[in-house]
C-alpha positions in Angstrom: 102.7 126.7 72.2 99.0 126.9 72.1 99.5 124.9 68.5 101.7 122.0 70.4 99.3 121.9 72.7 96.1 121.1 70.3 98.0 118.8 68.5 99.4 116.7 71.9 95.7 117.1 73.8 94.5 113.6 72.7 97.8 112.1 74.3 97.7 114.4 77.4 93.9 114.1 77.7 94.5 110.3 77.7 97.8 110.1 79.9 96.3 112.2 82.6 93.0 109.8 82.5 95.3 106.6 82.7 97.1 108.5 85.7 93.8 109.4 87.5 92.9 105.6 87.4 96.0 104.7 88.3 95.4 106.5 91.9 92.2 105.8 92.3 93.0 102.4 92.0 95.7 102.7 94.5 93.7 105.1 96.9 90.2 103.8 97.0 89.5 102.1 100.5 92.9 102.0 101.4 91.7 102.6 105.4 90.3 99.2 105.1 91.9 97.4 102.7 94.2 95.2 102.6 92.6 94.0 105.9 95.0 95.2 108.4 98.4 96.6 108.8 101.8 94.1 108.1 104.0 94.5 111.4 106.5 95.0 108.8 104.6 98.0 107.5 103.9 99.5 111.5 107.8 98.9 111.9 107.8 101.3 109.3 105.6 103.9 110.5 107.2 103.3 114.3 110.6 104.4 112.9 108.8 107.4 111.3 107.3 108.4 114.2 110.2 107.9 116.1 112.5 110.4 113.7 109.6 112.7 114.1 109.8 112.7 118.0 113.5 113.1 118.2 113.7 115.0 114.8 116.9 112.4 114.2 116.1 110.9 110.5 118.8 108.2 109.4 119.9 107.0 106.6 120.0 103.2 107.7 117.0 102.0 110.1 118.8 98.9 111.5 115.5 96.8 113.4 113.7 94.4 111.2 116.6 93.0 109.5 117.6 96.6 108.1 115.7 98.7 105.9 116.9 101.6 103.9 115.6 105.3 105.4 114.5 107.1 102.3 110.8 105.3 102.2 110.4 105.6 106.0 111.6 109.4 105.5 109.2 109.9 103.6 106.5 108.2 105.1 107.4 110.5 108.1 107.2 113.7 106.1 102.9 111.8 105.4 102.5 110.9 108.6 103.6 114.5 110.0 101.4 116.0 107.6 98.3 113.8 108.0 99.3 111.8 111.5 99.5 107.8 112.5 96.6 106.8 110.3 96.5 103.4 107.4 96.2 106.0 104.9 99.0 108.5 106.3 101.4 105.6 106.1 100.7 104.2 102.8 100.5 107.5 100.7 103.8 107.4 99.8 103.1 104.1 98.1 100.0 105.1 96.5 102.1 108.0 95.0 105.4 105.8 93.6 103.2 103.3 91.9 100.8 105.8 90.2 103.6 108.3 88.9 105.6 104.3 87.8 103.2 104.5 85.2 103.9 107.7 84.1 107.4 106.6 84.0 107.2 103.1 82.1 104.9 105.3 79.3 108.3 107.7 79.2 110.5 104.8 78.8 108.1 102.7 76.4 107.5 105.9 74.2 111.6 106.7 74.2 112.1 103.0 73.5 110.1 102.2 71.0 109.7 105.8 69.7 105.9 104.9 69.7 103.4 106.6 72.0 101.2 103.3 71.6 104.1 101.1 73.5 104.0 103.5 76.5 100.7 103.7 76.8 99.8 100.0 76.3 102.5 99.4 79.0 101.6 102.4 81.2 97.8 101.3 81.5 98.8 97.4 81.7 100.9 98.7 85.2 98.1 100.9 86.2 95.5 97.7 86.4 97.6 95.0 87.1 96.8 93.3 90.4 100.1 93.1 90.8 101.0 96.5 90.4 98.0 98.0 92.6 99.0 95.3 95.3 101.8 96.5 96.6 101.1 100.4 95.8 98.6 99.9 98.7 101.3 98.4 101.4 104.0 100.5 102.4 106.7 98.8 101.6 110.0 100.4 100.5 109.8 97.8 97.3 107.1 100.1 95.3 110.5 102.6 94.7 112.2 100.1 92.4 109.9 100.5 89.4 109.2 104.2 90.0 113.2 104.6 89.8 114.2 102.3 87.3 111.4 103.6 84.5 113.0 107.3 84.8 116.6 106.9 85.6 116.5 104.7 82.0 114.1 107.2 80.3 116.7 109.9 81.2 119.4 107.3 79.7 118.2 106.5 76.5 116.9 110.1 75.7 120.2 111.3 76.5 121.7 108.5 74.3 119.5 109.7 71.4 120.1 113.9 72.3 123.4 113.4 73.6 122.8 115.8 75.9 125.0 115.4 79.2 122.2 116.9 81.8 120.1 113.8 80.5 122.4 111.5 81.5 123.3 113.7 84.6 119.7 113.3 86.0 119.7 109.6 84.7 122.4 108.9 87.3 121.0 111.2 90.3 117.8 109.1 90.1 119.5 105.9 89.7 121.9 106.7 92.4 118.8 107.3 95.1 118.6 103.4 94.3 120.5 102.0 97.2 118.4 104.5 99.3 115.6 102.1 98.8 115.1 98.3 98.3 117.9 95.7 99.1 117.3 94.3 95.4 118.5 97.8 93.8 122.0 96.9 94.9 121.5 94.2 92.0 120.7 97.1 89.7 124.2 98.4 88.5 124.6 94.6 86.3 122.2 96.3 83.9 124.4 98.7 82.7 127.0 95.9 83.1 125.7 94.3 80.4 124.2 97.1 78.3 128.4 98.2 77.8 128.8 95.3 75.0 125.5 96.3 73.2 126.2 99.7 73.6 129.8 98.9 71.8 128.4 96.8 68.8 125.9 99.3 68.0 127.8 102.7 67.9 130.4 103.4 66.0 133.6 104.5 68.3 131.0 104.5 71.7 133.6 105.2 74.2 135.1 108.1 71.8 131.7 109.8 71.6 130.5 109.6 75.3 133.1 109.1 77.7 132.0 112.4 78.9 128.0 111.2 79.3 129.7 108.7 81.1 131.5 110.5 84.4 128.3 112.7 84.1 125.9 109.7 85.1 128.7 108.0 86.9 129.3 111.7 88.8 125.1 111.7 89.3 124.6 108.5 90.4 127.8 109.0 93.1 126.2 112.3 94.6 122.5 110.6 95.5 124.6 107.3 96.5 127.7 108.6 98.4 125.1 109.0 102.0 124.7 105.1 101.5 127.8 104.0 100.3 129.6 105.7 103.1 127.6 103.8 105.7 127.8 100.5 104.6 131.5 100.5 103.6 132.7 103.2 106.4 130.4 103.7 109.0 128.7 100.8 109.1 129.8 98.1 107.8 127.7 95.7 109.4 124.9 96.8 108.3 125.5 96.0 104.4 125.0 92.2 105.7 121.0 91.7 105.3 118.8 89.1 106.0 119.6 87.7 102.7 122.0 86.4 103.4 120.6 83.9 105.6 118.6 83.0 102.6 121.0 83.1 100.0 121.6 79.8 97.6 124.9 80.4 98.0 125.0 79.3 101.9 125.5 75.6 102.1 122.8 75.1 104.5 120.3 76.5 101.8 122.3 74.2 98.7 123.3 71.1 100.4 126.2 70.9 98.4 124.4 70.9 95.2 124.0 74.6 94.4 123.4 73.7 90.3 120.5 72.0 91.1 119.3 74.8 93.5 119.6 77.4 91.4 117.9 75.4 88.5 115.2 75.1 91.1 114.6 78.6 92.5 115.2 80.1 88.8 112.7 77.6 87.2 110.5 78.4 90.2 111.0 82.2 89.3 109.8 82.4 85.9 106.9 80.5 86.4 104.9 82.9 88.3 103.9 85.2 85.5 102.4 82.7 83.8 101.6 79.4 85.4 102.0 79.0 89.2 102.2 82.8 91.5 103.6 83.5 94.5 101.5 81.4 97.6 101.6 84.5 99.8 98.1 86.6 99.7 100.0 89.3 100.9 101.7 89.2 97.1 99.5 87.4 95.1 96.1 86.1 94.8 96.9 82.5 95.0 97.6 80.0 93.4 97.1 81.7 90.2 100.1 83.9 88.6 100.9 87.3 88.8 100.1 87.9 85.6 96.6 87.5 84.1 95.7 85.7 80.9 95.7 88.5 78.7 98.7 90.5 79.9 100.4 87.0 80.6 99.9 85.9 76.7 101.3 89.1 75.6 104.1 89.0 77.6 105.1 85.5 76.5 104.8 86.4 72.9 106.5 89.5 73.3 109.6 87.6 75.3 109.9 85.0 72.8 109.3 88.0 69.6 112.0 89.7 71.1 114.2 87.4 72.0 114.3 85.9 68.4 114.8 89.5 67.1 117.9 89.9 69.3 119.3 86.4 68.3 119.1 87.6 64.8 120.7 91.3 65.9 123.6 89.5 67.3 124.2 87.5 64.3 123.8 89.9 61.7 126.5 92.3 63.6 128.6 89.7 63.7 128.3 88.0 60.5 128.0 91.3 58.4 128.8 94.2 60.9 125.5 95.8 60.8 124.8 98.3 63.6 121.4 98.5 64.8 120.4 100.7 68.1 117.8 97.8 68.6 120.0 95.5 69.8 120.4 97.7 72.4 117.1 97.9 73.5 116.7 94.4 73.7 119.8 93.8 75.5 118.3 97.0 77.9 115.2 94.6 78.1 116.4 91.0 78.6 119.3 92.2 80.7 116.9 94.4 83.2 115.0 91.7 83.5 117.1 88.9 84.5 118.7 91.1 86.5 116.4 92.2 88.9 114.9 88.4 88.8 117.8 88.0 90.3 117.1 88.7 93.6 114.8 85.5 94.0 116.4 83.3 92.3 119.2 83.8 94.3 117.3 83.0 97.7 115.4 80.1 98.8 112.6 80.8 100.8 109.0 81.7 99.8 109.6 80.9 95.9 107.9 82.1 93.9 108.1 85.7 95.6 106.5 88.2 93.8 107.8 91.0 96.4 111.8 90.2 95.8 111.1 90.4 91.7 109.3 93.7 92.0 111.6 95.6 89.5 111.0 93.0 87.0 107.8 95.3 86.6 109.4 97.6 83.8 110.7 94.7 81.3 107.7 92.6 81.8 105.2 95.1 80.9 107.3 96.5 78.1 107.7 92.7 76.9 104.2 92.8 76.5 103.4 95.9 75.0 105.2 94.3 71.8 102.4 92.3 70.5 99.8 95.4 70.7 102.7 96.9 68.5 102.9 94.6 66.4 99.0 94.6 66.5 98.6 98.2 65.8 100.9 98.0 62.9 98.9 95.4 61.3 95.9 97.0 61.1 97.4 100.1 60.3 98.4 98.4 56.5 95.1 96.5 56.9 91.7 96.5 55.1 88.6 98.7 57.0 86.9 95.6 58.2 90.2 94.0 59.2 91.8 97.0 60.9 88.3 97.4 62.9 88.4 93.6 64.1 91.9 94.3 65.1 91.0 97.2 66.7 88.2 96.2 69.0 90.6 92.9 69.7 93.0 95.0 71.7 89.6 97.4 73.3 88.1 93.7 74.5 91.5 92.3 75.7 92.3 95.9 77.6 88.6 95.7 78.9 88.6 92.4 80.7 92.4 92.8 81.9 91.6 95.4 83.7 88.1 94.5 84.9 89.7 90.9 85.4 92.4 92.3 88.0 89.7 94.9 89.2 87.6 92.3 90.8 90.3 89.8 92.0 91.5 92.6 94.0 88.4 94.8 95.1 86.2 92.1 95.2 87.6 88.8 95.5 90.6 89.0 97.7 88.7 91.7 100.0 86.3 89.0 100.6 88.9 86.2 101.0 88.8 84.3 104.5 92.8 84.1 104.1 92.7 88.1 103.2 92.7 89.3 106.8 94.4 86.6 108.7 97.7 86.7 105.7 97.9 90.9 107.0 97.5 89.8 110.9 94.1 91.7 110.6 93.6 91.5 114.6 96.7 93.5 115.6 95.1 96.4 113.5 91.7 95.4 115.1 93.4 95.2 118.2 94.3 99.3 117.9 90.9 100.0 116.4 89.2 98.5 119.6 91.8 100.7 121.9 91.1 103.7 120.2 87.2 102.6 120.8 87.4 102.6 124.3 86.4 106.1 126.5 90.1 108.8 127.7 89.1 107.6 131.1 89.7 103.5 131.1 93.1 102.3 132.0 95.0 100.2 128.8 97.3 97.7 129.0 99.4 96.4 126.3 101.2 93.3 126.8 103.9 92.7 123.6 105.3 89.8 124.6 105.8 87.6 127.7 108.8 89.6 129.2 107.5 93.0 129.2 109.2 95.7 127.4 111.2 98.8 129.0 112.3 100.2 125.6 109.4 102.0 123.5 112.6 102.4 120.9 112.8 98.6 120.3 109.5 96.7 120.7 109.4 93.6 119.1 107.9 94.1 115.4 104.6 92.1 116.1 103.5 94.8 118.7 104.3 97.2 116.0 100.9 98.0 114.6 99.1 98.6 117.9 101.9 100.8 118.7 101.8 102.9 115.3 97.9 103.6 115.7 97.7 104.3 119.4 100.5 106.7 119.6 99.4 110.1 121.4 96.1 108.9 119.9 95.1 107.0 123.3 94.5 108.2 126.9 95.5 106.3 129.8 97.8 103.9 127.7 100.7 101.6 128.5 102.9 98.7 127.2 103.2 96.3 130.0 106.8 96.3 131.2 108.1 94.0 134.0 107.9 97.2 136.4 104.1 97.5 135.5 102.1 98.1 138.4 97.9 97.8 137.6 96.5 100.7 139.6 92.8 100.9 138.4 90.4 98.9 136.6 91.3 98.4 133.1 91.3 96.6 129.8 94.4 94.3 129.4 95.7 93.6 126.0 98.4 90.6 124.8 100.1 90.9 121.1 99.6 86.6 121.9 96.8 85.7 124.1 98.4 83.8 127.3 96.5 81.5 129.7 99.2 81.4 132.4 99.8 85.3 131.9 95.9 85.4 132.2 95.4 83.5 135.7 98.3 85.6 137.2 96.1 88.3 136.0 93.3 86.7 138.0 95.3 86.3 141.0 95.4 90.3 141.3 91.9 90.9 139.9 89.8 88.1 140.9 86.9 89.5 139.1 88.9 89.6 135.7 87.3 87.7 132.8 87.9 87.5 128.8 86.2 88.8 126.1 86.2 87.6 123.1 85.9 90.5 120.3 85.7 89.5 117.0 84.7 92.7 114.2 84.5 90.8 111.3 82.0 88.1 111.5 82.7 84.1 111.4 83.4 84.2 107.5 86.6 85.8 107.7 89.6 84.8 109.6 92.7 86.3 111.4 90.8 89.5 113.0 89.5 88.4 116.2 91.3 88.6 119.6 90.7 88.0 123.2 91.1 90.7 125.8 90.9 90.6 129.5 88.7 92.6 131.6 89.7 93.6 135.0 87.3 95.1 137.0 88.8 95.7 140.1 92.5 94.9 141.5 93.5 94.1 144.8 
């Protein structure tokens, strides 16, 4: 043991530094940036909160267009743990997209059978903007990558050990899938279309593991059986998703010419890695692509490498009947990715949308891990002065990839104008001031025009004053149309009203506004206007 230990120390020693800069990355500042708290992240933490009160966790929460209950489960065991706080509520995210790039070095390493692919790819995912985006918002999204790396490492090594528990674990992890993001459901073409490459490259396939087979297909069933049951039993109606509203197929998306759309939206896809990103600065950093020049270049060669490579597979198995296993890695590889870029492609709205292609993380960063292979195997047959050039190439492009994505996060988009206003900045600032204010003041909180009786369904834009201020705030209360104003008090609206704010005046005439504004004229989207009432009549 202690030998196997010296001997793997370089690799561990290096995976568990890659690992702690992956979280770092992913934890540092993450009370105050991104600027603010998404509604659609508070809905989040409100459901948590809620399954914590009434210790009633579900499977399906159905507000906000339906989201699946393992993230917000989870986020409830963080927030119990560490209570209603930014960093409570985005854990789980941090933790999912640092152990992702533990699991695309797995899957590189059993892919490629070279620890220099899953590293390469491990540390490109632990720097990419893209990556250390959205493991800092707590979206259920940042599960696709985490379970699509190991449910395929655990299928490939069990294709290569044969081994049934590999393939038995494969399919529990890959099963917890449609626990998670709406675009998993996509997920299952993969192995669709891994079947043929599967076929052409082992001799009698079916023969030699129809048993590995039921085992993943058994796995998979036990994690998704909760789900399956309530969409096709239970609850039907909730297997319908906003997407659908969305989806090219409608013929108020098409307009009768759904070639032409689809042309569109998948042309519009593809081009984010490279040329034009996704527009939203909740996503992206626009307008430049997700991807940045060094990792883009590599993945572009290592697409166009590998597709040529499996062109030539195909032929040769064909034309001569020569079995290669790579064939099925690059069928694993193209197929995953058009598969899960599938998801917004096949909508309309928001194109490019770097949130909807999220599991295109593992190909794409495998993609590019090619060249550095092909790199590294250059200057290993290369002369000293040659193999050192080669060498520091790949320490210099590493370098300013990661420094490049560093400061376009940490630096440029936390000082962008749009940064605050793109993650409603003054609902958060909105709580922070609440919380500011002494036990003894009387709060109002206004949602929306109406008034709201139900705490249980508020309407999602009031959701981030609501997550913060739970049991956190004396003297608090959302405005419902039975409000009575008893003392003097601060009065809050989600969306400042004038009318709402002389009927206020009417019972305080003393009341006045305030405008508060925490973060200075050179940023926008955090300031908000409150009214003061100093007496009521």
């Amino acid at each position: 043991m202690w030998n196997f230990l010296q001997s793997r120390f370089p690799l561990i020693l290096s995976l568990t530094a890659l690992l702690l800069l992956a979280f770092f990355l992913r934890i540092y500042h993450l009370e105050s940036l991104p600027l603010g708290l998404y509604p659609d992240e508070a809905a989040n933490g409100v459901d948590a909160l809620h399954a914590i009160e009434t210790r009633h966790f579900e499977l399906f929460y159905p507000a906000n267009f339906g989201r699946e209950g393992l993230f917000i489960n989870l986020q409830a065991l963080s927030i119990w743990l560490f209570g209603n706080t930014m960093v409570a509520l985005k854990f789980c995210s941090v933790l999912f997209g640092t152990f992702t790039v533990l699991g695309l070095f797995l899957l590189g390493k059993e892919l490629f059978h070279r620890t220099s692919v899953g590293l390469s790819a491990a540390f490109m995912i632990a720097t990419s903007y893209w990556a250390i985006n959205f493991s800092r918002i707590g979206f259920r999204a940042i599960m696709t990558s985490f379970l699509l790396s190991f449910a395929f490492f655990f299928f490939f090594r069990g294709l290569r050990t044969q081994k049934k528990q590999d393939f038995l674990i494969s399919g529990l992890i890959f099963g917890l899938g449609v626990h998670t993001y709406i675009a998993f459901r996509v997920a299952p073409l993969i192995l669709i279309l891994l079947l043929p490459a599967l076929m052409l490259s082992y001799e009698h396939f079916f023969r030699r593991f129809w048993k590995h087979g039921l085992t993943f297909i058994l796995g998979a069933f036990i994690t998704a059986a909760p789900m399956l049951f309530h969409f096709f039993i239970s609850h039907p109606e909730d297997f319908e998703s906003r997407s659908s509203h969305i989806s090219v197929f409608s013929p108020s998306v098409n307009h009768g010419d759904l070639l032409g759309t689809l042309t569109q939206t998948f042309s519009t896809s593809l081009i984010k890695y490279n040329f034009l990103g996704d527009q939203n600065w909740r996503h992206n950093y626009p307008p430049y692509p997700i991807l940045d020049p060094i990792v883009g270049t590599f993945f572009l060669t290592g697409f166009c490498i590998l597709l040529f490579q499996f062109f030539r597979l195909l032929y040769r198995r064909i034309r001569y009947t020569d079995r290669d296993f790579h064939l099925v890695i690059y069928t694993f590889l193209f197929g995953s990715f058009f598969t899960m870029l599938a998801p917004e492609f096949l909508t309309n709205e928001g194109l490019p949308h770097a949130l909807r292609s999220i599991g295109t993380q593992v190909p794409v960063f495998l993609f590019a891990s090619v060249p550095v292979l092909w790199i590294l195997n250059k200057a290993k047959h290369s002369a000293a002065g040659l193999r050192l050039a080669l060498f520091s190439f790949l320490l210099i492009a590493f370098s300013v990839s990661a420094c490049f994505n560093i400061v376009k996060y940490f630096v440029l988009f936390a000082h962008s104008p749009q940064a605050g206003e793109s993650f409603n900045e003054n609902y958060t600032n909105m709580a922070k001031y609440l919380l500011s204010l002494p036990d003894q003041t009387q709060k109002y909180y206004l949602i929306d025009s109406n008034g709201n009786r139900d705490r249980f369904h508020l309407p999602v834009a009031g959701m981030p004053v609501y997550f913060f201020t739970y049991h956190r705030v004396q003297n608090f209360e959302i405005v419902s149309p039975e409000t009575t104003l008893r003392q003097p008090g601060v009065y809050i609206m989600t969306h400042f009203d004038q009318a709402i704010f002389e009927k206020l005046k009417t019972l305080s005439p003393g009341a006045y506004t305030e405008h508060i504004d925490m973060n200075g004229p050179n940023r926008k989207g955090g300031d908000f206007d409150v009214v003061i009432l100093p007496e009521i009549k």
